[in-house]
Structure formats: C-alpha cells, structure tokens
MDAnalysis code that builds the backbone (N, CA, C; Angstrom):
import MDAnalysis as mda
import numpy as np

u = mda.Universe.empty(246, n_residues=82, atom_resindex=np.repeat(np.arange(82), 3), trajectory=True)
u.add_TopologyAttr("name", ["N", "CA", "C"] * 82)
u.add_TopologyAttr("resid", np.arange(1, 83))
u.add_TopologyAttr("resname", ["UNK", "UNK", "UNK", "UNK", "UNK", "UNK", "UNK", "UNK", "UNK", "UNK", "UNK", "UNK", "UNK", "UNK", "UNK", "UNK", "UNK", "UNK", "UNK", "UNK", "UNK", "UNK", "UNK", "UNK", "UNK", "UNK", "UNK", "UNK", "UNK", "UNK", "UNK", "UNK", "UNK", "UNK", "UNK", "UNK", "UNK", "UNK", "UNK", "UNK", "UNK", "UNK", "UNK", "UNK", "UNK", "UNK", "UNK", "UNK", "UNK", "UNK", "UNK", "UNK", "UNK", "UNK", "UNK", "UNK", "UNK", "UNK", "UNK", "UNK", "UNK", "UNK", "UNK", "UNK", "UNK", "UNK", "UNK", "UNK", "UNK", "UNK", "UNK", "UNK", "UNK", "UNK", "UNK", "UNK", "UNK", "UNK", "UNK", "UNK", "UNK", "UNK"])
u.atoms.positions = np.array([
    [-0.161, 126.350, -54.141],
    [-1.297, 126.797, -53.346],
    [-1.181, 128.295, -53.127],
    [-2.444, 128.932, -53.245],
    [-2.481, 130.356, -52.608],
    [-1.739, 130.520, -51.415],
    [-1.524, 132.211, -51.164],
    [-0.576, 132.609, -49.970],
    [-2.082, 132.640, -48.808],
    [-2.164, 132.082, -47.769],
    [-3.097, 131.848, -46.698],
    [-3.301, 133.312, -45.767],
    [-3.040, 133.753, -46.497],
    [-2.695, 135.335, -45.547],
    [-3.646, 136.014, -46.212],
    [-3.323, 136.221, -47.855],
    [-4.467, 136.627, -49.099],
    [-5.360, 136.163, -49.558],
    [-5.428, 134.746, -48.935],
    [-6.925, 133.556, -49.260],
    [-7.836, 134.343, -48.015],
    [-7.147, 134.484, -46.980],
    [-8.458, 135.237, -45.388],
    [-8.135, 136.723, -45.439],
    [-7.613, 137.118, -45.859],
    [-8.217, 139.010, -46.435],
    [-8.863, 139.194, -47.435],
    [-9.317, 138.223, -48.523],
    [-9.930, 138.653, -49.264],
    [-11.771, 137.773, -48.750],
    [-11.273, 136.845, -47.958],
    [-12.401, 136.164, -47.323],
    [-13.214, 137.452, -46.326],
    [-12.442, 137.931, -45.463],
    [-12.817, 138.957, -45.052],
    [-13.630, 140.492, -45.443],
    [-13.050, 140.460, -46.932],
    [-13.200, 141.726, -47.769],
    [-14.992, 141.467, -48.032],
    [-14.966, 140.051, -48.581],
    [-16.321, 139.332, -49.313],
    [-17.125, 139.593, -48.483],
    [-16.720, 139.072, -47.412],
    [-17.585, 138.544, -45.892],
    [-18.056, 140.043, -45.514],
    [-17.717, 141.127, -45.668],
    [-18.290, 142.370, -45.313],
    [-19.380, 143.027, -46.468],
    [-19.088, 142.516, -47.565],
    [-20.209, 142.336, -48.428],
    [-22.116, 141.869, -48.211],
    [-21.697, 140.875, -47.767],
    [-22.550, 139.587, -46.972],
    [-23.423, 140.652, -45.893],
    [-22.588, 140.413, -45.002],
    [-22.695, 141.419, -43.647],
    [-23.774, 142.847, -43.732],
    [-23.080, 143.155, -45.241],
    [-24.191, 144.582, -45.541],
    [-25.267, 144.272, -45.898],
    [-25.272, 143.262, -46.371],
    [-26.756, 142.885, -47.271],
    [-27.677, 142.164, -46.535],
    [-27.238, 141.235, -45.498],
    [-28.076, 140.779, -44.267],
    [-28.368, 141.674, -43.576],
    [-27.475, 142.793, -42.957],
    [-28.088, 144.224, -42.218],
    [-29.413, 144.784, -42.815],
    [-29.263, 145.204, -43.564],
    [-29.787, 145.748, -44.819],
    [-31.573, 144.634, -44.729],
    [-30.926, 143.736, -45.025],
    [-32.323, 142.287, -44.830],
    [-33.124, 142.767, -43.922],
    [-32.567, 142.132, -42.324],
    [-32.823, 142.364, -41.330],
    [-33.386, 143.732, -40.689],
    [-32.808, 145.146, -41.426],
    [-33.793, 146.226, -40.926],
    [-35.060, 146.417, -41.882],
    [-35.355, 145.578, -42.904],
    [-36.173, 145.652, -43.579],
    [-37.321, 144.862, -42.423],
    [-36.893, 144.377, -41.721],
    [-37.768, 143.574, -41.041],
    [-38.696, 142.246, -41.496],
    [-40.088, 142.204, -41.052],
    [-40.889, 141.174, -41.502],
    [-40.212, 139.740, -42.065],
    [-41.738, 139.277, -42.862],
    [-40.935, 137.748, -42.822],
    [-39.725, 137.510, -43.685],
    [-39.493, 138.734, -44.984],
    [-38.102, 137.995, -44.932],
    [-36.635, 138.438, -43.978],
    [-36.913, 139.629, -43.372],
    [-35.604, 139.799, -42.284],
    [-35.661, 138.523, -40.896],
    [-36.706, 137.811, -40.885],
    [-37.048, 137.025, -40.002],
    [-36.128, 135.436, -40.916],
    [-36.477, 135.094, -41.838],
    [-36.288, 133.989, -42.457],
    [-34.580, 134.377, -43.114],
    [-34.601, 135.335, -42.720],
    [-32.244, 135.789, -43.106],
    [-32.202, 135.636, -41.516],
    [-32.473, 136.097, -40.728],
    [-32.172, 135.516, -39.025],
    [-31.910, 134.521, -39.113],
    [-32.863, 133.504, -39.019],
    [-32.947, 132.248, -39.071],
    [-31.560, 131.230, -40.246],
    [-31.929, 131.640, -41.303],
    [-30.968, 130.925, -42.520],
    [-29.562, 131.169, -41.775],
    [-29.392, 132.509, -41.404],
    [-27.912, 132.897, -40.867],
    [-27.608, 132.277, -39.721],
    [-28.020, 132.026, -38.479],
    [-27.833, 130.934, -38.049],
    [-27.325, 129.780, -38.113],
    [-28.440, 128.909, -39.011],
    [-28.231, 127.829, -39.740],
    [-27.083, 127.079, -40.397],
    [-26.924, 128.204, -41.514],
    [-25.684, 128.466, -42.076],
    [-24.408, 128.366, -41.255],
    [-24.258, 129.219, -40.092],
    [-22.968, 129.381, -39.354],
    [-22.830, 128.380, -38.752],
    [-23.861, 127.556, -38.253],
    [-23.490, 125.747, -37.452],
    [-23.039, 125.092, -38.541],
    [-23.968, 125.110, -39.812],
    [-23.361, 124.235, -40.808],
    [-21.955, 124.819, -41.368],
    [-21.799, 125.682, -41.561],
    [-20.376, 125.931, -42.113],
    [-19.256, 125.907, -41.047],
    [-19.823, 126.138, -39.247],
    [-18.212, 125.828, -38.524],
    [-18.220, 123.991, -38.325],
    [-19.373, 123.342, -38.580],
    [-19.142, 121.928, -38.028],
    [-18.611, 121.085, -39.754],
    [-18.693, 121.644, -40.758],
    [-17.821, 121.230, -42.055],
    [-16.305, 121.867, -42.380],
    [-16.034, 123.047, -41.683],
    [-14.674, 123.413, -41.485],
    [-14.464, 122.529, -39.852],
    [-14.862, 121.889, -39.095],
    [-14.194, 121.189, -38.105],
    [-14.094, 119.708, -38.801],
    [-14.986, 118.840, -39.796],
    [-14.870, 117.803, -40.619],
    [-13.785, 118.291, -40.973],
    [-13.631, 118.857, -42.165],
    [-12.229, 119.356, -43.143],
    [-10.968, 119.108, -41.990],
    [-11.405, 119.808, -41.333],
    [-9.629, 119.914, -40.124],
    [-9.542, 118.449, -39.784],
    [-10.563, 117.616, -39.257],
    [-10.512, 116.707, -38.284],
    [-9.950, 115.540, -39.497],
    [-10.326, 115.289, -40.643],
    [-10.195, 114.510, -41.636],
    [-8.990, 114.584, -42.272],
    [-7.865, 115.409, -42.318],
    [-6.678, 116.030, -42.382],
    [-6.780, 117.280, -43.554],
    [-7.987, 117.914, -43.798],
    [-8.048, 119.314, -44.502],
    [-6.904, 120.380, -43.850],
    [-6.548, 121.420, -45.050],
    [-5.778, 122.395, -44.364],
    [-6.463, 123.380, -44.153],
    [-6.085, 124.335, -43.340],
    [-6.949, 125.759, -43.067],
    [-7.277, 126.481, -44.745],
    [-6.459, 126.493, -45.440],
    [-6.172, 126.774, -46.861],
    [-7.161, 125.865, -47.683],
    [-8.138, 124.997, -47.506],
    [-8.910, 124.419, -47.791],
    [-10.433, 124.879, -47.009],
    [-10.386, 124.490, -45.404],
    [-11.392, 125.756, -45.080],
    [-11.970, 127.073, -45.657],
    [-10.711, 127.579, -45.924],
    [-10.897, 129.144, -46.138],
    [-11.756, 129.405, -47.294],
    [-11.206, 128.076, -48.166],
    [-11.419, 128.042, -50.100],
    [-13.047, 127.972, -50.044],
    [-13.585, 126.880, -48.967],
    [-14.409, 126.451, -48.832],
    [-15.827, 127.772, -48.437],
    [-15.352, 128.745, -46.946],
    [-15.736, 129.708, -46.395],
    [-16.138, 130.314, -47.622],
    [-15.215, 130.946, -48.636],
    [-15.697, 131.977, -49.790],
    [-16.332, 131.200, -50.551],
    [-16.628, 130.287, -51.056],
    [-17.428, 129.625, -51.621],
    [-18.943, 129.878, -51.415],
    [-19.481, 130.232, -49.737],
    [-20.441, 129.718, -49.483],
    [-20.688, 131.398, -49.133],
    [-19.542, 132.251, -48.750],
    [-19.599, 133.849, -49.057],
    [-20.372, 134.159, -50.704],
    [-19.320, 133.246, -51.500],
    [-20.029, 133.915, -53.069],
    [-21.183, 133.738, -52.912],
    [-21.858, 132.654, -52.704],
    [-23.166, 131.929, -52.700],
    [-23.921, 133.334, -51.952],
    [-24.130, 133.467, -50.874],
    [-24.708, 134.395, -50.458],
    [-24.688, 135.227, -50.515],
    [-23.748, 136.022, -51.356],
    [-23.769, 137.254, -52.155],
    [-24.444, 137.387, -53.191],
    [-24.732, 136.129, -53.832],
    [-25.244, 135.942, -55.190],
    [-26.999, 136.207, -54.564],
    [-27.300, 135.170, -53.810],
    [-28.409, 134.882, -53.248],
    [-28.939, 136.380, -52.780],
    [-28.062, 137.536, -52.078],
    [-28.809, 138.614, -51.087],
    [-28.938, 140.036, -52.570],
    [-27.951, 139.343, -53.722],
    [-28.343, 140.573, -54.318],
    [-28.992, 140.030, -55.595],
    [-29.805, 139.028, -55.559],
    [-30.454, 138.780, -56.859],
    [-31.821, 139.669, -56.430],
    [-32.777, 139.567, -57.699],
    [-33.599, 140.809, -57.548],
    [-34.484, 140.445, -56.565],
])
C-alpha cells in the first residue's frame, strides 16, 4: 500500500486545483457559478457520508483518501473541459 502521508499531500496538492477552478466558476457568477454552488455542496455531503460508510464498514483511511482523489480527478476533468 501507498505511504498515507503521500496519498493526503498529493490529495491536497489536486484539491487546490479544484478550489481554483470553482473560484474562478463562482466569480464568473450567473447560472453556472450558481449550479457549481449548489453541485459543491452536494458533492461534499455525498463524499463525507461515503468516506463515513468506508470507515464504518471496516475501510482504511488509505482507502478514503484513494477514493477523495478519485472524485478530485473527476472534477478537475469536469471544471476544465471546454
């Protein structure tokens, strides 16, 4: 298994990626900085109540994490397609 130290710094690294491109969304305003509000939200209930499944079911944090960048790539893919 990956070192869990370098699985959440590079989660972190991604995740500021994300972060720019929803900013970025969001001062654009109108309906789509309105409909990235909203999705982002969404998103963050659904992704902390499937990392509390994972834990509660006997997942490791090291499985969370794998999981977290997964759904980082995804929305990286998603904020910079054209």
């Amino acid at each position: 298994m990956h070192n869990p130290f370098f699985s959440s710094m590079m989660l972190a690294i991604e995740a500021q990626r994300v972060v720019e491109l929803r900013l970025v969304r969001l001062a654009w305003g109108g309906s789509e900085g309105m409909a990235e509000a909203q999705s982002m939200v969404i998103e963050k209930m659904h992704a902390a109540g499937e990392a509390m499944m994972t834990l509660m079911t006997g997942g490791s944090p090291e499985m969370v994490i794998a999981r977290y960048r997964e759904h980082v790539a995804f929305n990286t893919k998603r904020l910079t397609a054209g």
